[in-house]
N, C-alpha and C positions, 0 to 999 in steps of 0.2 A: 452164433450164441454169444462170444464177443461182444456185438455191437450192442445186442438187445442187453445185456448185462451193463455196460457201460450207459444203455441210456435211462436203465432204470436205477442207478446210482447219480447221473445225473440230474434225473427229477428227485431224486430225494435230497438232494445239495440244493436244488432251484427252493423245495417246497421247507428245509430249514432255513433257508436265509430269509423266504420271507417271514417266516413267523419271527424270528427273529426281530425283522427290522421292523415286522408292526408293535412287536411287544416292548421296543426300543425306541424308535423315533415318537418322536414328540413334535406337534408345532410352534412354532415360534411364536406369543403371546404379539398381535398385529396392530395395527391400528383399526382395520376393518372389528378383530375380537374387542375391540375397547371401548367401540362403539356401539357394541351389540350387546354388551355384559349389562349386568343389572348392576346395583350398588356393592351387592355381595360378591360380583366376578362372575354370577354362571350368565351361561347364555340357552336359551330357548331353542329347542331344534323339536320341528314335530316330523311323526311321520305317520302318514295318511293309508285306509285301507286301500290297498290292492298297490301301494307303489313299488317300483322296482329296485333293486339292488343300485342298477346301475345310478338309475336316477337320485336314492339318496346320496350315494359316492358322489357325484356332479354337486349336489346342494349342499355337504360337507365342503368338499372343495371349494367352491365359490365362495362360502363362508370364511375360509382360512382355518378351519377347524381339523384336518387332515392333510398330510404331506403330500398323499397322491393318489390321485382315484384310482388307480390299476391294482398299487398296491394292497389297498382296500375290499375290491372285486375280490384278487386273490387270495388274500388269508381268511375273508368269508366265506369263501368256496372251501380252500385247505382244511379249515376248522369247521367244519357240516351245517354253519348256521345259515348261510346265503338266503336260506327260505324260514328264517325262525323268527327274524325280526317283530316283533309288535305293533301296533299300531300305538301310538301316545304321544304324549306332550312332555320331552326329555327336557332336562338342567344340565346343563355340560358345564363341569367346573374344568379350569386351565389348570395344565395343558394335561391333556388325554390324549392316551398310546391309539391305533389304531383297533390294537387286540382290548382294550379299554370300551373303546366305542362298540366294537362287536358284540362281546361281553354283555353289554349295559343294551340294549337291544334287541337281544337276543332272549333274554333273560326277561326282557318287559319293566325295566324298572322306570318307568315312568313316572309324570305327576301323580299324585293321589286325586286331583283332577277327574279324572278321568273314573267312568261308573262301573264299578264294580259289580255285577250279580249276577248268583246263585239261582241255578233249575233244577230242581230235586227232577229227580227219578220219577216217571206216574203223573207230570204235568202236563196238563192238555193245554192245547193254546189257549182257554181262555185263561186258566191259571197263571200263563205264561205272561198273557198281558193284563193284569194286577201285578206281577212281579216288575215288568217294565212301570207300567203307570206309576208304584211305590217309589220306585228308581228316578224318577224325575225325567225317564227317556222320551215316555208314549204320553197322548194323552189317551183316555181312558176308550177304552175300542180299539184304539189307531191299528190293532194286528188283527182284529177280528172281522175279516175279507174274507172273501168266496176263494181267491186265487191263494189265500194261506191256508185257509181248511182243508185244502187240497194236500197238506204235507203234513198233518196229524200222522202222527206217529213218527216222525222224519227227521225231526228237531229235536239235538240230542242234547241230553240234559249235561250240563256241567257248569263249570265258572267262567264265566265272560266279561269282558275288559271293552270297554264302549267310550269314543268321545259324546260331551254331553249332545253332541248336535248332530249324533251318529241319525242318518234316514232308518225309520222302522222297515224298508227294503232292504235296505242292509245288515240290521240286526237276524232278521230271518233268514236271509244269504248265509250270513255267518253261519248258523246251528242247523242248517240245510249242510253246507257242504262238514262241517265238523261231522255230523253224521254219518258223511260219507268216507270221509278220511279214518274214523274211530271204527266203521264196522268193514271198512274194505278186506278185511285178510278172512274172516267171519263168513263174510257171504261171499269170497270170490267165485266160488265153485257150484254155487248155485242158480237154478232157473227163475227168473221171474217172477213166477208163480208160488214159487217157493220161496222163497227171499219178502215179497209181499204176506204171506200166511204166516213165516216167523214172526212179523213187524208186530200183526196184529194180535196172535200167540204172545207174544211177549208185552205187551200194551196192555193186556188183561190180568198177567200176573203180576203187574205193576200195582193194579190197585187190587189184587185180592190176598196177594200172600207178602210175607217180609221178607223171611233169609232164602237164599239161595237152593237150597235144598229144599224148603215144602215149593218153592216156584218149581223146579225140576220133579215133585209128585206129582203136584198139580199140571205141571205138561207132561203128566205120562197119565195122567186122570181124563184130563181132554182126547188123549189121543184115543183111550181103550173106549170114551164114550163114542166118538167120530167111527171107530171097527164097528159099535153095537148098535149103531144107529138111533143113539139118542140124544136129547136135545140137550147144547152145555148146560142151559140153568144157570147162569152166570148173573147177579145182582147187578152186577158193573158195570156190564152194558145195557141193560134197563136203564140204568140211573142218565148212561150217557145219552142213550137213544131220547130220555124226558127233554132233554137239554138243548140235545141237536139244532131244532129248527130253529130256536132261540139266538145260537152260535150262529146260524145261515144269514140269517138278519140283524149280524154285527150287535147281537144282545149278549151283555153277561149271564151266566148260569152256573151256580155252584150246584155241580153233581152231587154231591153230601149229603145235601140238602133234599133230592130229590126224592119222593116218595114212591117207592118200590111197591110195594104192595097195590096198591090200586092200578098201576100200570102196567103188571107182569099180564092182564087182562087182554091188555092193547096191542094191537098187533105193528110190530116197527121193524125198518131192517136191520135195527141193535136191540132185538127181542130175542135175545138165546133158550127163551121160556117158548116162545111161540113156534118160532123158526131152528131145523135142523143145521147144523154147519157152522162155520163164521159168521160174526158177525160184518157189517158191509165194510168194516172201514177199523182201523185202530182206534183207540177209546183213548189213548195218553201216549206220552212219547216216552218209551221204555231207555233202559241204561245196558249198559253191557251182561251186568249178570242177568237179567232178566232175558236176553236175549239168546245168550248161553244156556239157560235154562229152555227156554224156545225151542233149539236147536238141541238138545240133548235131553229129552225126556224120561224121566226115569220109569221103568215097568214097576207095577206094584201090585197089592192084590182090592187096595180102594176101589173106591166107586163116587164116594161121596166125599165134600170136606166143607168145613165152615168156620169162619173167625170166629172165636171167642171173644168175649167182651177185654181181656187181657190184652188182645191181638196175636195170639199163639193160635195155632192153624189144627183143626179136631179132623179128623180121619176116620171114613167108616167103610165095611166094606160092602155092606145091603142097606138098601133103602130103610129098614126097622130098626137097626143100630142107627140108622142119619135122623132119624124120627127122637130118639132118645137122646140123642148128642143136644137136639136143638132145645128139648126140652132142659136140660141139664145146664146147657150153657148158654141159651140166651133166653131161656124160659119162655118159649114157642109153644 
């Protein structure tokens, strides 16, 4: 017991000295940095997706930009950032601690350079690439591929940090595995099968309801229709199913826009009017509450529900109340 007490008082001397000496040592302003500084003193350091730890330690180093690549390893380790790093195009003003460079990395503060944008909740790839194309990343299609429609619903919406010459392979990479890292603890426990039918469950409450609680009515609406054997009737995926073939053939399609009514007719495998069950495939790529909502559906005694023109969610619970609802609120 001795030894093992003594050794874990020795890594805790080992793991204060180095924070210590990264948050203390500085390097010495070189001629290699004097060369490399701009008029104003910073100097440029990028770091590229997918590089490694060790390797930026090596390209600091070699820079003269840090005292010692070990030391570096280790307080990025010590302090949980090792894997937090960013991708961007840094300004290193002289001289910077080691706990400095972590910090400033870690944290992403980057050029401004560098493309910033925003995926709302409920964006489908095509949506996604007008958001790119706006951004100056894509040219217009560049995401709209058979091999990425294959991940509808997959690509999680949030805020992403792009150099301007980042590959739209990469861009999808990215919000592919963010997907998988954001819902990992979510779906660990679950089959397959199930994990795929949340995706597409929550991809639908994306575009039919707002807050969090009519999406968890609405997934316990779905589900009481799924026990009684009848068909969702879901707007959303009509609209999407109009759109489809268009998406298949690298064509833009605003769903919005799509005329519903003439189409609930048509038979598709995103006709929740025609066909009982899911629809084939996710219709948008859902966010976390919509997912939770997914996965926890609330019991109710609805049946029926429909947006108001306001966008507040109307609840009925016989089809003769959902007849009067539509009349009242969207004058149907």
């Amino acid at each position: 017991m001795g030894i093992r007490i003594y050794k874990i008082f020795a890594l805790i001397v080992i793991a204060v000295l180095v924070a210590g000496a990264a948050l203390i040592l500085k390097p010495k302003t070189s001629e290699t940095q004097k060369k490399q500084a701009s008029p104003n003193g910073e100097i440029e350091f990028i770091i590229e997706e997918g590089q490694l730890l060790s390797t930026t330690a090596h390209l600091l180093a070699e820079r003269d930009l840090i005292t010692s690549r070990n030391l570096f390893v280790a307080y990025a380790i010590l302090s949980g950032h090792e894997r937090d790093f960013r991708v961007g195009r840094y300004k290193i003003g002289q001289p910077v601690s080691i706990a400095g460079l972590v910090s400033m990395f870690s944290q992403g503060l980057s050029e401004t350079e560098d493309v910033v944008v925003t995926i709302p909740e409920g964006s489908n790839i095509a949506d996604i690439d007008q958001i790119l194309v706006k951004a100056g990343l894509i040219m217009e299609g560049g995401s709209l591929r058979a091999d990425t429609w294959k991940l509808e619903g997959y690509l999680f919406p949030d805020t992403y940090r792009f150099g301007q010459q980042t590959a739209v392979e990469d861009i999808i990479l990215k919000m592919e595995e963010n997907f998988e890292i954001k819902t990992r603890e979510l779906f660990k426990d679950l089959k397959v099968q199930k994990l795929k039918d949340a995706v597409i469950v929550a991809s639908m409450l994306e575009k039919e309801v707002k807050t969090e609680q009519d999406m968890q009515l609405v997934a316990g609406i779905i589900e009481k229709r799924f026990q009684l054997g009848m068909p969702l009737e879901i707007d959303a995926t009509v609209a999407y199913g109009v759109c489809r073939q268009k998406f298949l053939l690298g064509q833009p399609c605003d769903v919005s826009l799509a005329n519903i009514v003439d189409n609930i007719p048509k038979d598709s495998a995103y006709n929740t009017y025609k066909r009982r069950g899911l629809p084939a495939g996710p219709i948008s790529n859902p966010g976390l509450k919509a997912i939770n909502a997914a996965l926890n559906p609330r019991p109710s005694e609805y049946l029926y529900y429909l947006s108001a023109k306001d966008g507040t969610t109307i609840f009925s619970k016989t089809a003769a109340e959902h007849i009067k609802a539509r009349a009242k609120y969207l004058n149907l």
